[in-house]
N, C-alpha and C positions, 0 to 999 in steps of 0.2 A: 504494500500500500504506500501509494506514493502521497504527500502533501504539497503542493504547489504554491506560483501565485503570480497574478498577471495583473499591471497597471493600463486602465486605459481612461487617461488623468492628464493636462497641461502639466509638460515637464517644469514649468515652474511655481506649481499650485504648490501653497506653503503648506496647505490640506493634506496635500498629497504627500509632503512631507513628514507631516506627524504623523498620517499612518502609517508609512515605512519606517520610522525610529519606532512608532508603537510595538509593532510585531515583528520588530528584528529579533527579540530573545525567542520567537517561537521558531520549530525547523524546519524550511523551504525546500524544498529541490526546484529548479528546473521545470517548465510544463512538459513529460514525455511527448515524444513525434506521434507515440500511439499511446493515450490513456489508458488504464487500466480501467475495469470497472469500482475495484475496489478504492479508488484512488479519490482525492478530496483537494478540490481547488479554490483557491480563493480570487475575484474577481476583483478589481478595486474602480469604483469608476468617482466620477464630479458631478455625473448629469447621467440620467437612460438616455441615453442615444439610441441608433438603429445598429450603428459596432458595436456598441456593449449588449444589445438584445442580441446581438449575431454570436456573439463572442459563447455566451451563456446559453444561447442553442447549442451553438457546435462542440460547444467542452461537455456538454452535460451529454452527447448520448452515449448508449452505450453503461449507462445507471453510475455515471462519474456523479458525486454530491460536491454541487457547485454555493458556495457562500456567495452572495452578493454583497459586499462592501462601500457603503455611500462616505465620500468624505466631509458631509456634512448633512446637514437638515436637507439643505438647498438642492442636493444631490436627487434626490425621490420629488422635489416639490411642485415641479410641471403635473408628472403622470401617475406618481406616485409607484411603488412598490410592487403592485400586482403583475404589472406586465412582465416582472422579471421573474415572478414564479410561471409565471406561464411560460414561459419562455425556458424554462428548465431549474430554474434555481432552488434548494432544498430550503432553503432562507434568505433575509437579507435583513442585515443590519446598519444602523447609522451612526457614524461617529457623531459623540457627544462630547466628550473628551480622552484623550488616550488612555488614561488607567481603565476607564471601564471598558474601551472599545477592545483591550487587551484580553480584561478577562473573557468580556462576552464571547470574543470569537474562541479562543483557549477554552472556555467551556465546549462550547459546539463541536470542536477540534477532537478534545478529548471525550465526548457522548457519541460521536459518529465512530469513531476507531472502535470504540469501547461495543459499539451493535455490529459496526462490519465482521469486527473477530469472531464475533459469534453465530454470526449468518452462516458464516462460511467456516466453522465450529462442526467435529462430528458429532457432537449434541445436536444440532440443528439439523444439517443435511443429512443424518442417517433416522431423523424422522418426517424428514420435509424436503424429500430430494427434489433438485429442479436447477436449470442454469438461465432460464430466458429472463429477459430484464424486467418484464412483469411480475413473474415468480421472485425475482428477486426482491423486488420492490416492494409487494406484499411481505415478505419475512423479514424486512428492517422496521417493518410498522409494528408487525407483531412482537418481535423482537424487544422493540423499545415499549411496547406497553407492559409487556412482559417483565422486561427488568428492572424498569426504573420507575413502576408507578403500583398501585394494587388495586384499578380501576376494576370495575365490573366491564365487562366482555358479552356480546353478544355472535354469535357467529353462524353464517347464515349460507346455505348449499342444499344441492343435492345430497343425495346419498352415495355414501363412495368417497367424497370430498376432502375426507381427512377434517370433519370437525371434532370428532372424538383426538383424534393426535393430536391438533392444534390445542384442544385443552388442556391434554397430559403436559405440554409443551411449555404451555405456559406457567402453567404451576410448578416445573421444574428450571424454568429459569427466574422465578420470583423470588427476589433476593430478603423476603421477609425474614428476620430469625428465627421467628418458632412457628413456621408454617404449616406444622403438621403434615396431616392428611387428604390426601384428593380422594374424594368419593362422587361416585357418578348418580344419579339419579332419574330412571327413566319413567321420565312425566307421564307416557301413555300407560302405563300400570298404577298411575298414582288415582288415588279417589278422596274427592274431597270431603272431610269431615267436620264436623261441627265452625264450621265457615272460618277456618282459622287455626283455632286453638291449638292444632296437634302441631301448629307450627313455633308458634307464638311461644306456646305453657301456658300451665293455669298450678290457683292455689287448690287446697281442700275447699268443699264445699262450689265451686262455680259453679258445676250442672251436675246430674246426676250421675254416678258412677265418678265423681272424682274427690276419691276418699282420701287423693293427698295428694302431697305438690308435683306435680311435673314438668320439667324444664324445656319442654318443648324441642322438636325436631330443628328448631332453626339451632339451637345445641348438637343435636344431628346425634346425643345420645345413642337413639336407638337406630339410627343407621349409620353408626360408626365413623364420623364425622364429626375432628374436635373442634371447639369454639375458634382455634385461629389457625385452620383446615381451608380448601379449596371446595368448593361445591361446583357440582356439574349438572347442572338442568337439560338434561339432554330432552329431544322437542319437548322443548316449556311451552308452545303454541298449544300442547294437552295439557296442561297442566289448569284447575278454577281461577279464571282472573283473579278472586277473593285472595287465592293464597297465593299467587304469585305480588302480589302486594304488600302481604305479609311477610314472606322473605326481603322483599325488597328494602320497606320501609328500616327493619332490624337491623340487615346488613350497612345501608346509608349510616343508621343513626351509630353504629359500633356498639351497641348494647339492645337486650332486648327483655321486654316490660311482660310477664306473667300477664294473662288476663286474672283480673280483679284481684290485681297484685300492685307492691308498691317500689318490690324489690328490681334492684336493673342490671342485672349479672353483664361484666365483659364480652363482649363478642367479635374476634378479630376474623369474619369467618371473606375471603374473598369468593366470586359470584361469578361464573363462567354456564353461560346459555346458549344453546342452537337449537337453531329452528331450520325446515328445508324449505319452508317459505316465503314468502317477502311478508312482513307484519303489513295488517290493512287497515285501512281508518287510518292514518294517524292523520292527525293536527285537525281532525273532526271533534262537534264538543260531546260523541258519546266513545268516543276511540278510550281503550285501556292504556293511562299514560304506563305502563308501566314498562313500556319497549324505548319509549322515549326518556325513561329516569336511567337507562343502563350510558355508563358513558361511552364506549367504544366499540362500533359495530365493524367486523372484519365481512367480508363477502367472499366465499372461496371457490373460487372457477372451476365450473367440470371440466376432462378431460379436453372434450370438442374444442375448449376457450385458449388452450394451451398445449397444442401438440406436440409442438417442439421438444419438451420436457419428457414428452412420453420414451425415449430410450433411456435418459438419465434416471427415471423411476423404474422404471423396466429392469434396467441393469442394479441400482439399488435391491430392489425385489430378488433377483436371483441370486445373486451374494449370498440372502437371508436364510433363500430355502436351500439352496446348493447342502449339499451333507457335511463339504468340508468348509465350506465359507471362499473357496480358492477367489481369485482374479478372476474378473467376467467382461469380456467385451461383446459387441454384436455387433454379425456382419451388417456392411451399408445396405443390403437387402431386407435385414431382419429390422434394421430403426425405421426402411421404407413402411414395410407391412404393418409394422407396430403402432407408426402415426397415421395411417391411415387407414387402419379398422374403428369401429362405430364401438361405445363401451358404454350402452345404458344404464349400469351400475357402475360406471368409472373406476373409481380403484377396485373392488370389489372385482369385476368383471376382470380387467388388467393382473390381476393376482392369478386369476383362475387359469387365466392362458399361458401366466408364466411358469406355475406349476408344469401345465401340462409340455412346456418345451424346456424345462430343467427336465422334466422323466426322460427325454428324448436325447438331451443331449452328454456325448460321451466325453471325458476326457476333460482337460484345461484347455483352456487357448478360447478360441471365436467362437463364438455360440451361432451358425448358419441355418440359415432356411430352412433347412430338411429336419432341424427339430418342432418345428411348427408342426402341431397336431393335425393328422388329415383331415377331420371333419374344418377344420378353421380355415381350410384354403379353400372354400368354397362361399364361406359366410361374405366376402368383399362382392363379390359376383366379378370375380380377378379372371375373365375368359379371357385367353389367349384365341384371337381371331383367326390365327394365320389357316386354320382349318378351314376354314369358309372361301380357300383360293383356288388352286389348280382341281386337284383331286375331286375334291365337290361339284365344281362345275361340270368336269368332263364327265361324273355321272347323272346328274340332271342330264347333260348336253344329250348323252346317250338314251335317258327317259324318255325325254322328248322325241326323239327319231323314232323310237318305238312307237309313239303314240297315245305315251302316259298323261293322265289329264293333271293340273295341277293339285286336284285334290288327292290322288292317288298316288302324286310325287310325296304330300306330306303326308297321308297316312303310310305308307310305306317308312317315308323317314322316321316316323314316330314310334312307329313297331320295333324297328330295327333299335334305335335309342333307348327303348324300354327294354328288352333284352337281352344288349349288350352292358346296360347299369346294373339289371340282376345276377349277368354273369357277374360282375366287378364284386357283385355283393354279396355274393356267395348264396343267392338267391332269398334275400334279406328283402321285403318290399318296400318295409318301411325306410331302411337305408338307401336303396336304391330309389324312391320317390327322392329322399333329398340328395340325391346326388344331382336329380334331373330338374329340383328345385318346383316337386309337383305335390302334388296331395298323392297319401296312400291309396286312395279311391279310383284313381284317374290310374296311377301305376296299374292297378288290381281290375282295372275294367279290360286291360289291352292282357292280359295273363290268362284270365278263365278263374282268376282266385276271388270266390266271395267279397265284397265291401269287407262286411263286419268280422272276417278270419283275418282280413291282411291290419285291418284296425285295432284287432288286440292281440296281432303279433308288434307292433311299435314297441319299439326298444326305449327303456323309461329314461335313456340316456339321450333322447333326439326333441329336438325343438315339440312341442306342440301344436304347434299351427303353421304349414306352410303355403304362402298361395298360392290358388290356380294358376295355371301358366298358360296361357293363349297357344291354341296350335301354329298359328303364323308365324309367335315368338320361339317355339321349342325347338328350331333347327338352330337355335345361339346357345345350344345346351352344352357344347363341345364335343368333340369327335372322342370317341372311345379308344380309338389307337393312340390315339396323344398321351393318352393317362390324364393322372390329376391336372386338373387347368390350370394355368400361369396367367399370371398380370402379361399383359405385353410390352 
């Protein structure tokens, strides 16, 4: 990690001078010909100009964190400040006088170093792998609320998303001293009871059956979660507005109040919630503020949002499951395949596949194509066309001289296709239907084999549901002499 820094100042602005004696005792290099990402610049300007908004685009890509430096008030007081976070900058501050203009950036100096190390930390990357500058830029956020704050947390994805991690994540890097324990708590098994109370506590005597005092679940007592512990609301959108209020209020206030009690026991407890949702109503006057009292909402991108990443997690992944943990690379064909499959349960999904091409694959070294499980090279609809060229046509050519009609060209084709899948399948119809990407039905009508025989021969390992496939369309099914289909 490099620290820079560039003037773009009248060489004789006296300004400009006191910030270079300012941040002489801090340590510069040089701006590199290629920044690093990890690397942190400081900008220095008198005025926003259209150079210093070009300056602060150009150094910032690539997730370089660019300080903007004004040498005075007058510096931001045309346009002000904004245009240069838009423009890329992580901040911008103004000189006021140089002792403070010292510390302020020396702070920032030392809190960005202090997140970077840990981004790129096998604490972090071996629970949150990823290289693209989006991904990046997301785990310096979470990162810094993580470490340097004990904010409540909200986190908001699909399924598959890694918000369960991202919790674990955080309460491991929460620099609290007695933080206890992370306990998860899955809001759709939760049911709401006496509108509150089992959260809150109550003394003897409140309602019936409370023959003595109980310190309530926001203590987390009885689900094993101590007063200055992590709690995990996993989907809190299940959970009774009532009592997600209840926890709320307790946690804000650091202490929390027994019903029909006077007592206020400690409570350092911090507050980490996901939802797969987007929360709705807000800023409506019947909306539940209580999505709006959490302070920090991360949004975690499905797979689709970030492909790029998809071999960096991939390879992660295999590491984990590998028996021995060895070194894993994958061939440029297997990062092709990988980012460009469909993963409706995202990681989840992404897990499953990698299983199945660790079983497959032997030895150390490149992890290649051929351990991609055969049923998956068919899921892209990855048809190699080149079968649809000579060969093909010159038997059409020759149907037609015969005097075959076009309908008899595709029933024919179609017969032959079905036959030749069942051979491959060892006369499996349900596998051979999805080889040919048809329904069992449609296979089992061109065989002689009953519907309802070839329907509860389905092997409980194959999709569910495939659909019909157009006769027009079923000569794109692939040639049977080719073998398994290839991308082209």
């Amino acid at each position: 990690m490099t620290r820079w820094i560039r003037f773009v100042t009248h060489e004789a602005s006296a300004a400009a001078s006191s910030v270079r004696s300012a941040l002489a005792d801090l340590v510069w290099a040089p701006p590199p010909p290629v920044p690093d990402g990890s690397d942190i610049g400081l900008i220095v300007f008198d005025r926003v100009s259209a150079d210093v908004l070009d300056l602060v685009r150009g150094s910032s890509r690539g997730g370089v964190r660019i300080l903007a430096v004004g040498t005075s008030p007058e510096a931001v007081e045309d346009i002000g400040p904004w245009p240069l976070l838009d423009a890329g900058a992580s901040d911008v501050v103004v000189r006021l006088d140089d002792a403070s203009l010292a510390d302020q950036v020396s702070a920032r100096l030392t809190r960005w170093g202090e997140v970077e190390g840990l981004v790129h930390s096998s604490e972090v990357q071996d629970a949150l792998a990823g290289r693209t500058l989006a991904w990046t830029s997301l785990l310096r956020e979470i990162v810094e609320v993580a470490r340097f704050s004990d904010a409540s947390v909200l986190l908001i994805g699909e399924s598959g998303t890694g918000k369960d991690v991202v919790a674990r994540l955080i309460h491991e890097l929460d620099a609290r001293p007695f933080k206890d324990e992370f306990v998860t708590i899955d809001c759709r098994t939760f049911v709401e009871t006496r509108h509150g109370e089992d959260l809150a506590g109550h003394h003897p005597g409140t309602f019936e059956d409370a023959d003595g005092p109980f310190s309530g679940d926001i203590g987390l007592d009885t689900l094993g979660v101590q007063d200055a512990g992590t709690i995990f609301l996993d989907e809190v959108g299940n959970l009774p507005p009532s009592l997600r209020g209840s926890v709320l209020r307790n946690i804000e206030q650091r202490d929390r109040r027994p019903v029909n009690g006077t007592g206020r026991p400690t409570s350092n407890l911090r507050l980490i919630c996901s939802t797969s949702e987007e929360p709705s109503g807000l800023g409506s006057e019947t909306a539940d503020d209580f999505w709006e009292r959490i302070t920090t909402w991360f949004h975690l991108p499905p797979l689709r949002e970030h492909r790029d990443d998809i071999p960096t997690i991939a390879e992660h992944l295999l590491r984990r499951v590998r028996p021995n943990g060895e070194e894993i690379q994958l061939d440029p064909a297997l990062d092709a395949f990988l980012e460009s499959r469909d993963y409706p349960a995202n990681v989840h999904d992404l897990l499953t596949l990698i299983r199945g091409i660790s079983a497959r694959h032997a030895g150390p070294g490149v992890v290649t194509i051929g351990s991609i499980p055969q049923d998956e090279r068919f899921k892209l609809g990855m048809v190699d066309h080149s079968w649809q060229r000579q060969d093909l046509e010159r038997v059409i050519r020759h149907a037609i001289d015969a005097g075959a009609s076009l309908k008899t060209i595709g029933e024919t084709a179609r017969d032959a296709a079905v036959q030749i899948a069942l051979s491959f399948e060892g006369g499996d119809v349900a596998r051979a239907a999805k080889r040919l990407r048809a329904t069992t039905r449609t296979i089992a009508s061109r065989t002689g084999v009953a519907p309802a025989e070839a329907d509860t021969d389905r092997s409980t390992s194959d999709p569910p549901s495939i659909v019909e496939v157009p006769e027009t369309e079923l000569l794109g099914a692939g040639d049977p002499a080719e073998g398994p289909v290839r991308k082209a």
